[in-house]
N, C-alpha and C positions, 0 to 999 in steps of 0.2 A: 619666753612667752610674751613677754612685754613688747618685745622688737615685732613679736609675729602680730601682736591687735593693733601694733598702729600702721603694717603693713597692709593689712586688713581696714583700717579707717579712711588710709590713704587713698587706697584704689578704690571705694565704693562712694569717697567723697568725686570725686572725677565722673564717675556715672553719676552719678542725683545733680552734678551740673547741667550735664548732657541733657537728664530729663527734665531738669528749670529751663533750660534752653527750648526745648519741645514745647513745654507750655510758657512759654513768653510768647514763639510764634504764634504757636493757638490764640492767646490774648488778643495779640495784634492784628489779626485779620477776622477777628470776627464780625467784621461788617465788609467781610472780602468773598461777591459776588460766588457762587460756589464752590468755596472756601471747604473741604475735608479735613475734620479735626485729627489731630495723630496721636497717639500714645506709648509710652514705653512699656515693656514689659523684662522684667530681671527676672536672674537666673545667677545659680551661683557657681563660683569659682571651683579649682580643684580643693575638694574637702576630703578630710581623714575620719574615716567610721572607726570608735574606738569601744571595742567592745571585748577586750581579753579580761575582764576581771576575775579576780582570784575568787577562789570561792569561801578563802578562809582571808577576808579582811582586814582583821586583825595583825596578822602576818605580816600583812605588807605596807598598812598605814595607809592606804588609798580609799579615799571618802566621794571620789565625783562617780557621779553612776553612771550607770550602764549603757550604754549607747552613744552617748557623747559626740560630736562631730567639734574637728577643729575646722575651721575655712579656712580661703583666702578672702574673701570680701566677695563682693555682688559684683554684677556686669549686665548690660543692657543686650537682654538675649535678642531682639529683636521691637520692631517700632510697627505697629499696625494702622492703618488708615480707616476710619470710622466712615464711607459710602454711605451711609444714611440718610435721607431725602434731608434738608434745609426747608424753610418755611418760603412760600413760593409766595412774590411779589410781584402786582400788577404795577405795567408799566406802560403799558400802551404804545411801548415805540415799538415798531415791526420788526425791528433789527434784532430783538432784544427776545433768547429762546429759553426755557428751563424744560430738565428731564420731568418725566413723570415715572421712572423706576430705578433702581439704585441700581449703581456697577455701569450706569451708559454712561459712555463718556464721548466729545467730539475730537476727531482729530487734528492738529495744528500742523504745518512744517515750517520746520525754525533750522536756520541755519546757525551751522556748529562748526568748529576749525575741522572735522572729519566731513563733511559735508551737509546737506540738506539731510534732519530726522526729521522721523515721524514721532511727536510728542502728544500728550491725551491732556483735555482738562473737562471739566463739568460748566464754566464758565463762559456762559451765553451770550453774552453782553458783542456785539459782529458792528462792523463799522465797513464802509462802504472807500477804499484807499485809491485814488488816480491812477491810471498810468499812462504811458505812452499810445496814440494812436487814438484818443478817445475811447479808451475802456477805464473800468473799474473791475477792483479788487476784491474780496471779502477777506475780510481780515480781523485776528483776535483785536484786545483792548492793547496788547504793544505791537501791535502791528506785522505780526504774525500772518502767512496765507493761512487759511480756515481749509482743508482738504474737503475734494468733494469725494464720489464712490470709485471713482476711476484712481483715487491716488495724488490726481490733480490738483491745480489750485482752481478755486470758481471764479472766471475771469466773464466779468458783462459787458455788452457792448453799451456804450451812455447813451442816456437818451429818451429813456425811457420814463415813464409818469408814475408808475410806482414799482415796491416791492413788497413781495408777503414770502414768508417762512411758512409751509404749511407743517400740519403734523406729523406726517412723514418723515420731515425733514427738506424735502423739494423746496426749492428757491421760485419763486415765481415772477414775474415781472409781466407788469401792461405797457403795451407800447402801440400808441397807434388806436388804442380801444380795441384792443388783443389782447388776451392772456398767452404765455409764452413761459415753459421751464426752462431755465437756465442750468438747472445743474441739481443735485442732491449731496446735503451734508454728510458726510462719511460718519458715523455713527458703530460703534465701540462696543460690546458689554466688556465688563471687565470678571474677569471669572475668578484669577485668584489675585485682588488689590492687593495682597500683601505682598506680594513680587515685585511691583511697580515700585520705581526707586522716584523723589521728590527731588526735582533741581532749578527750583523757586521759580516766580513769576505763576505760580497755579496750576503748573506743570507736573506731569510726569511721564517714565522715559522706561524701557524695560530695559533691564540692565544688560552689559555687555558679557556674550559669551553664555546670554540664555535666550532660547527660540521664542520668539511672538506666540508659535503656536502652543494653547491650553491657556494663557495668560487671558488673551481678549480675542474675542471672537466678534466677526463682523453680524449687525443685526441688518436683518432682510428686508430689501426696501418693500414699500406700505404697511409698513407696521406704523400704529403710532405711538411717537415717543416723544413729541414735544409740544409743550404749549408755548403759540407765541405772544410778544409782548407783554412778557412774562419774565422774571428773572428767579434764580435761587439762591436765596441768601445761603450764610454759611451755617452747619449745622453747628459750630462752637458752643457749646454750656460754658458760660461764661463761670455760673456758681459752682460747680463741679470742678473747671478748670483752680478757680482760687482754694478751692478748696485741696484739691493736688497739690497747688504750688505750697500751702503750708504744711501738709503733710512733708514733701519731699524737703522743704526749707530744716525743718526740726529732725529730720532725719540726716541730714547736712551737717548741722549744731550739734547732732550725740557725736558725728565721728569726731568731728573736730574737737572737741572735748576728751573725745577717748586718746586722741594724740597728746595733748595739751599735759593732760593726766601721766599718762603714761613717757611724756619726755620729763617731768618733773619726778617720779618715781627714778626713770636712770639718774638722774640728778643726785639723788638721796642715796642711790646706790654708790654710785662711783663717789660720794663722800666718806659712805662708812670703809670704802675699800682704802682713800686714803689715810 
């Protein structure tokens, strides 16, 4: 019984790392432009339902009641992404977009040792990147192409006098005392977040060996879905988060305890056997 609660302290200590890990990221990027908080949710091990009790007591000297469950410890059933809007910050640079509804996401393609993905973030913040021939680029904050509705990358030709993001999403540029669209940002809902797997940089990726389709669905160009010059902070509750991290800390501190306890108990045993 002893060997079994600290088999049980051992392995739930391992998950409540995992979930300080979760909220330290949280911590850290709470001033990280459309930044999605995460969360763990446990679930338990295989456990024994113990419910044979005699009916005469007495008889058998057994005092624990009825129902009883032994475990094996907790395990992190699953990590959810909290999509809920951030507080939206004026910024006045044109480059600079925020959703106005949860689950849109914009698309990136990031090159991977498997080739060019399609990757999702909520992170508006778009930079303007050179290339060959006199064009530009649009491109995330690491330098990522921004996809446009074709799948594309939004490739401009230079030269122009300005740019505006409209609501839509459309790319607009003056050139010449013209207006002229260049292209439209590829635009996301995200249907079931909790699918989408995180593979940092603000990213996420739909996991391998499951279909795009039901995940995110493309939303219809002239919808409007962005404000520009605009950005969205991250939704992080910082107090909520601290407040997790000491629950999970002193949930940390019983099992290890319960080890602690429970190796000095064999201790005491394997004395009186000598």
């Amino acid at each position: 019984m002893i060997n079994r609660s600290m088999i049980q302290s051992a392995v739930t200590m391992g998950q409540l790392q995992t979930k300080l890990d979760l909220i330290g990221n949280n911590l850290a990027n709470s001033q990280t432009t459309g930044y999605k908080s995460r969360s763990a949710d446990f679930s338990s091990l295989l456990y024994q339902q113990i419910d044979n009790q005699s009916d005469n007591l007495a008889d058998t000297g057994r005092l624990t009641p009825d129902g009883i469950r032994i475990g094996s410890g907790a395990r992190i059933g699953h990590t959810n992404i909290d999509l809920s809007l951030g507080s939206l910050q004026e910024t006045g640079r044109t480059l600079d977009a925020a959703f106005l509804q949860e689950g849109h996401m914009f698309e990136v393609l990031v090159p991977t040792e498997a080739g060019i993905e399609t990757q999702y973030t909520r992170a508006g913040d778009f930079y303007l990147s050179p290339l060959n021939d006199g064009e530009v680029m649009l491109t995330d904050t690491n330098g990522n192409p921004v996809a446009g509705e074709d799948g594309e990358r939004i490739v401009l030709e230079d030269g122009f006098q300005s740019i505006t993001l409209n609501a839509d999403g459309s790319v607009v540029v003056r050139r010449n005392g013209a207006e002229e669209t260049a292209g439209r940002l590829a635009v996301v809902d995200a249907v079931r977040p909790r699918m989408l797997e995180a593979v940092g940089g603000n990213r996420f990726r739909i996991p391998d060996g499951i279909a795009a389709d039901g995940l995110v669905t493309a939303v219809q160009p002239g919808e409007t879905v962005l404000k520009s010059g605009t950005l969205e902070t991250s939704n992080v509750d910082v107090s909520k988060q601290m407040t997790d991290m000491l629950m999970a800390q002193r949930a940390y501190q019983f099992n290890a305890k319960s080890i602690s306890t429970g190796d000095q108990m064999m201790g005491l045993v394997n004395q009186l056997r000598s």
